[in-house]
C-alpha positions as CSV (number, residue, x, y, z in Angstrom):
1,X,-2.6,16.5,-16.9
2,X,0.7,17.5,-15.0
3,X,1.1,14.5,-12.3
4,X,3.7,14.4,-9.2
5,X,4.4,10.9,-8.5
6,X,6.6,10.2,-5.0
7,X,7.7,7.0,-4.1
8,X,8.0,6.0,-7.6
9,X,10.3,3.2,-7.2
10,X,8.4,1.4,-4.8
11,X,6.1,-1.7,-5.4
12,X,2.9,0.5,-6.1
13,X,5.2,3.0,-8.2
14,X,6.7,0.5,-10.5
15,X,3.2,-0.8,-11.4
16,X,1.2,2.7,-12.1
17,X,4.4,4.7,-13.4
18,X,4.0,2.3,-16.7
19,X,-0.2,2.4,-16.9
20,X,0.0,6.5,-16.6
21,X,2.6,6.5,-19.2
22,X,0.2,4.4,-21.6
23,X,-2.3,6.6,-20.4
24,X,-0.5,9.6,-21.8
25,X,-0.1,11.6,-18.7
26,X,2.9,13.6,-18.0
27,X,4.3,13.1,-14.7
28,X,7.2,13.5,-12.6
29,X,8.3,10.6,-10.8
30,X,10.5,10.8,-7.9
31,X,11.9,8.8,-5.2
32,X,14.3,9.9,-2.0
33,X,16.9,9.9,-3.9
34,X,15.9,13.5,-5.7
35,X,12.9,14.4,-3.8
36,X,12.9,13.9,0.2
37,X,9.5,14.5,1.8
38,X,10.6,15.2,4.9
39,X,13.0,18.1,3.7
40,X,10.2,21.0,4.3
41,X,12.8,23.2,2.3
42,X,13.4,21.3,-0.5
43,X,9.7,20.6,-0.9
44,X,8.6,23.9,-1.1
45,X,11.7,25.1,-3.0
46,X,10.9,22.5,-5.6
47,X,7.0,22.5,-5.8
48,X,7.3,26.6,-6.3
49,X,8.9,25.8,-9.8
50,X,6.9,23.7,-11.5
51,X,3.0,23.6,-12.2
52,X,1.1,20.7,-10.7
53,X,-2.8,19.3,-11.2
54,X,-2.9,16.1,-9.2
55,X,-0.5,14.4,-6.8
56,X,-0.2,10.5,-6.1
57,X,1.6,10.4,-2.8
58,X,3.0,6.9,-2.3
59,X,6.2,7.7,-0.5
60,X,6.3,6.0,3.1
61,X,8.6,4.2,5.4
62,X,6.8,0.5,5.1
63,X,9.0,-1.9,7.4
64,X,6.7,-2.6,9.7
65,X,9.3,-4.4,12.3
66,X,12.0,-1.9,11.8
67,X,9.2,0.9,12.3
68,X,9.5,-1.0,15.9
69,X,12.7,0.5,16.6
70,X,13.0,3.3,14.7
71,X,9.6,5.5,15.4
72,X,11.0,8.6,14.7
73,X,12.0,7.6,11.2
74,X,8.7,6.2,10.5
75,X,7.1,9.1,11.9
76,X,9.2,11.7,9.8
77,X,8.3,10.0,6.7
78,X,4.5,9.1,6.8
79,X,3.6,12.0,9.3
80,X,6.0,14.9,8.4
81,X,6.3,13.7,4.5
82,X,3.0,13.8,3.9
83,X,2.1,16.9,5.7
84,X,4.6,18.9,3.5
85,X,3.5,17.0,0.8
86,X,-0.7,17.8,1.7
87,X,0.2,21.3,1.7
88,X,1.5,21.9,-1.5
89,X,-1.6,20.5,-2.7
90,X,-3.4,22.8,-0.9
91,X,-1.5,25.7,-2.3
92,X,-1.5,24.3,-5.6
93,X,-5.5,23.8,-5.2
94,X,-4.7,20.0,-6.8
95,X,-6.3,16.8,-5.4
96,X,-3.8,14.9,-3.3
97,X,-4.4,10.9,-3.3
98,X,-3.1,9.1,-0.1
99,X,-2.0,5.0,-0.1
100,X,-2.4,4.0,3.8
101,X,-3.0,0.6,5.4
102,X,-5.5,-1.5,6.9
103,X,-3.1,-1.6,9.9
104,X,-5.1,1.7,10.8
105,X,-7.2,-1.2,12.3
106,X,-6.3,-3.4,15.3
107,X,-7.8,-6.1,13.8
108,X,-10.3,-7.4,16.8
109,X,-13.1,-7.0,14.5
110,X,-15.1,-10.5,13.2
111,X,-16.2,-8.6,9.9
112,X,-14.6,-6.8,7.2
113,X,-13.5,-2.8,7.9
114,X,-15.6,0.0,6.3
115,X,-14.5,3.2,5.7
116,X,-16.5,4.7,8.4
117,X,-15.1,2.0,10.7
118,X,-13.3,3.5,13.8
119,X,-9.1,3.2,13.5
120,X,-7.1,1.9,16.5
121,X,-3.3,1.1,15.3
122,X,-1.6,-1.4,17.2
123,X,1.6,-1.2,15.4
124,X,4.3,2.3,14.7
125,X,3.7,1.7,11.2
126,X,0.0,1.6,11.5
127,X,-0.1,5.1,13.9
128,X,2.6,7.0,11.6
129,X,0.4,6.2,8.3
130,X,-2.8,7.3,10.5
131,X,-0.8,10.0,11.3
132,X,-0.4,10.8,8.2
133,X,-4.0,10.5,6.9
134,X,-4.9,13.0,9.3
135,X,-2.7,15.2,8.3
136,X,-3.6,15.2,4.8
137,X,-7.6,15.6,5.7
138,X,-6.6,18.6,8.0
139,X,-4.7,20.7,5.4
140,X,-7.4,20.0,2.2
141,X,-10.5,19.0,1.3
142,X,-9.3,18.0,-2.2
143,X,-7.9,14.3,-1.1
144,X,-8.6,10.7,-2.0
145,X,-6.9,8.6,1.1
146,X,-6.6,4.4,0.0
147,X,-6.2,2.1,2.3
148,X,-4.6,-1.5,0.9
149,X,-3.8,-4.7,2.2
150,X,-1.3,-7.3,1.4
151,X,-0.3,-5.8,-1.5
152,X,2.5,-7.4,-3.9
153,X,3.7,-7.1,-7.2
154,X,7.4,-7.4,-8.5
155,X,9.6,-7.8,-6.0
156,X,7.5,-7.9,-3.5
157,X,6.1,-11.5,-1.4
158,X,4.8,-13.9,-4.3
159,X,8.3,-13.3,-5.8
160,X,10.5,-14.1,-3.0
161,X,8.4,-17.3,-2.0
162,X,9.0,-18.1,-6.1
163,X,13.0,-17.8,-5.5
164,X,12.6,-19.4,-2.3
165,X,11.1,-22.7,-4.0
166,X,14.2,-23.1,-5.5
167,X,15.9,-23.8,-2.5
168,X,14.2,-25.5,-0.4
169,X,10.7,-27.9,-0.2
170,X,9.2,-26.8,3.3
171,X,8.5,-23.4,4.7
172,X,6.6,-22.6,8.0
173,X,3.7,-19.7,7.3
174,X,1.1,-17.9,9.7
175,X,-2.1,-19.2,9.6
176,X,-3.4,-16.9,12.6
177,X,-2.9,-13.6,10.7
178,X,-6.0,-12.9,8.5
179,X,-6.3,-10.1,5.4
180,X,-6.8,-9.6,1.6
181,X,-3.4,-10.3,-1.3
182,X,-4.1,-7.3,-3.3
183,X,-2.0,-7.1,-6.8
184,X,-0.6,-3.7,-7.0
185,X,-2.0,-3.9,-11.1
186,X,-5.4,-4.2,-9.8
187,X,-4.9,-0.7,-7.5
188,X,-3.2,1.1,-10.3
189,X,-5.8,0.6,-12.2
190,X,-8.0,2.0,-9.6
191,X,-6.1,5.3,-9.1
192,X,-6.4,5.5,-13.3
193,X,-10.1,5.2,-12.8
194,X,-10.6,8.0,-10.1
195,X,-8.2,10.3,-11.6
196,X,-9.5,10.1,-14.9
197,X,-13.5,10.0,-13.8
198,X,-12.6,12.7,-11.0
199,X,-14.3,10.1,-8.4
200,X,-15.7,11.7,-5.4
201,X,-13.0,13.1,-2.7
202,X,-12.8,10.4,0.3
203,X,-11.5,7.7,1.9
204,X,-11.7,3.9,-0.1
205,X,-11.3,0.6,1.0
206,X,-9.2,-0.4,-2.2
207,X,-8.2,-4.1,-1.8
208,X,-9.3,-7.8,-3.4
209,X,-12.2,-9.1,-2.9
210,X,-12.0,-12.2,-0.5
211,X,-9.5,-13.3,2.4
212,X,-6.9,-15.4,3.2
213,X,-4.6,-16.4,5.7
214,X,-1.0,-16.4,4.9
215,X,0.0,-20.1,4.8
216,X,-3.4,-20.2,2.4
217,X,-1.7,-17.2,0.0
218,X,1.8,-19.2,0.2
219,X,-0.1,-22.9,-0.5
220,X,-2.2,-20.8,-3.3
221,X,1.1,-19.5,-5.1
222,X,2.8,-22.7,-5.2
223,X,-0.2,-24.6,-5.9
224,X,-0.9,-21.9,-9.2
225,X,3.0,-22.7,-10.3
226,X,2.7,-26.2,-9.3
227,X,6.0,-26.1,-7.1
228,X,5.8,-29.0,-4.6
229,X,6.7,-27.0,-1.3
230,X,5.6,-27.9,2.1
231,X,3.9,-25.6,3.2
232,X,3.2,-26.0,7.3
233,X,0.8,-23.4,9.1
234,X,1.7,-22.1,12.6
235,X,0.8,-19.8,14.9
236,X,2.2,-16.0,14.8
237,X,3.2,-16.8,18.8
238,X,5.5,-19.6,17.1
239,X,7.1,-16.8,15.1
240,X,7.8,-13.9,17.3
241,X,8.4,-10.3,15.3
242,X,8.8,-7.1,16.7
243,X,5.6,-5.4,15.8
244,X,2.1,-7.0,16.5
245,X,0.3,-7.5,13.4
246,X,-3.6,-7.2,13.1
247,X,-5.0,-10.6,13.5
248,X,-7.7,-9.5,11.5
249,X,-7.6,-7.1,9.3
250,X,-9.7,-7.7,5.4
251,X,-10.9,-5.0,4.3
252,X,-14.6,-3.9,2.9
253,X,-14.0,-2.6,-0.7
254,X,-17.6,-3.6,-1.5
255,X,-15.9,-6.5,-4.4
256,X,-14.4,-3.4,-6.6
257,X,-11.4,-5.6,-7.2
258,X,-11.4,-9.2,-8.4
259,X,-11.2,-12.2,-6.0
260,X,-7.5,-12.3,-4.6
261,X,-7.1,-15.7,-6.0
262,X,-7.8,-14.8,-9.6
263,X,-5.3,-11.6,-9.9
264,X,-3.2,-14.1,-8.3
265,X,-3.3,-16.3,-11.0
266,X,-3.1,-13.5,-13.3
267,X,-0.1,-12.0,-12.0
268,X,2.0,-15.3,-12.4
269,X,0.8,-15.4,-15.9
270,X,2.0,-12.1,-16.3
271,X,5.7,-13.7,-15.4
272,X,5.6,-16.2,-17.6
């Protein structure tokens, strides 16, 4: 199977570039660098010369405060990027998968999102990536759209408050902002599964099972590496950022990933 991978440098990319490889897929993995989604030329120029039978779109502009300031940008890359790239599935008749964002939500609901749940972004990030799953179910038919929460992996949250414990013994956390850690090893593994079982086409709720705050993900992580850090809870109101965040945002995924806490604990094994 002949796979185009974009965004392959990112958090997600770095963990399913090395599972397709032991897989035994061939796939071209490309970043902005080589391939820019927003260049409608280049795209097309590019796509006409090679043979394709499944695209994993994971490029997007993911700065949710800088989105704030710079809507256009955002826009461009998770609306205009994925348009160019949901139409050279459709001319390539290949399935197209789609990673979006429970911040499709505006988090005012008291029970975890389904699928079928109506979207209302309150954020630029949130609107570009709906945006862009609109997009994606108006050119084809052929799609699998996932929408994640929280997700880490190397380089991404759980290592920085790691390297922060170095420093320092107290941190202040959110404990107002509510949502699911989701290891980007556990959603690999689920784009493996519904490429290689050719899962029906939709939209999935792809995230751990559970919730947690974010002071209880911090206290959780230095708790599992038994680093004594403070860890104090606070409002979001006490920390001011430019974009509102969903206040509640977990996801329904109906348990098809393990319990946050125990990929969690997994993960920092995985460091050791």
């Amino acid at each position: 199977m002949r796979i185009l991978v974009t965004g392959s440098t990112g958090l997600l990319g770095k963990s399913l570039c090395p599972m397709l490889d032991k897989e035994g897929f061939q796939y071209w993995a490309c970043n902005s660098k080589i391939f820019d989604v927003t260049n409608t030329k280049m795209v097309n120029e590019i796509m006409n010369k090679i043979s394709l039978d499944f695209i994993i779109h994971l490029a997007g502009y993911t700065n949710i405060d800088q989105a704030e300031d710079n809507p256009e940008l955002a826009f461009s890359v998770n609306q205009t990027g994925t348009r160019n790239i949901a139409h050279i599935a459709k001319k390539h008749n290949v399935p197209i998968l789609y990673v979006s964002t429970d911040n499709v939500f505006d988090g005012k609901s008291d029970k975890p999102y389904k699928t079928t749940d109506a979207t209302n972004p309150i954020n630029v990030y949130g609107k570009s990536k709906l945006a862009g799953e609109k997009e994606i179910i108006k050119a084809t038919k052929k799609y699998y759209i996932l929408r994640t929460s929280w997700l880490y992996g190397a380089g991404g949250y759980v290592d920085a408050m790691l390297t922060f414990s170095n420093f320092k013994k107290e941190i202040s956390v959110v404990d107002d902002q509510i949502g699911c850690p989701t290891w980007a090893d556990d959603v690999s593994k689920k784009i493996i599964e519904i490429i290689k079982e050719n899962k029906p086409y939709g939209i999935y709720h792809i995230s751990s099972s559970g919730s947690a705050s974010w002071s209880d993900f911090t206290k959780k992580i230095f708790e599992l590496k038994k680093r004594n850090v403070e860890v104090t809870a606070i409002d979001k109101s006490d920390f001011p950022r430019p974009a509102m965040r969903p206040k509640y945002c977990v996801l329904d995924s109906e348990n098809i990933l393990p319990d946050w806490k125990n990929s969690l604990e997994q993960y920092l094994l995985s460091k050791n």
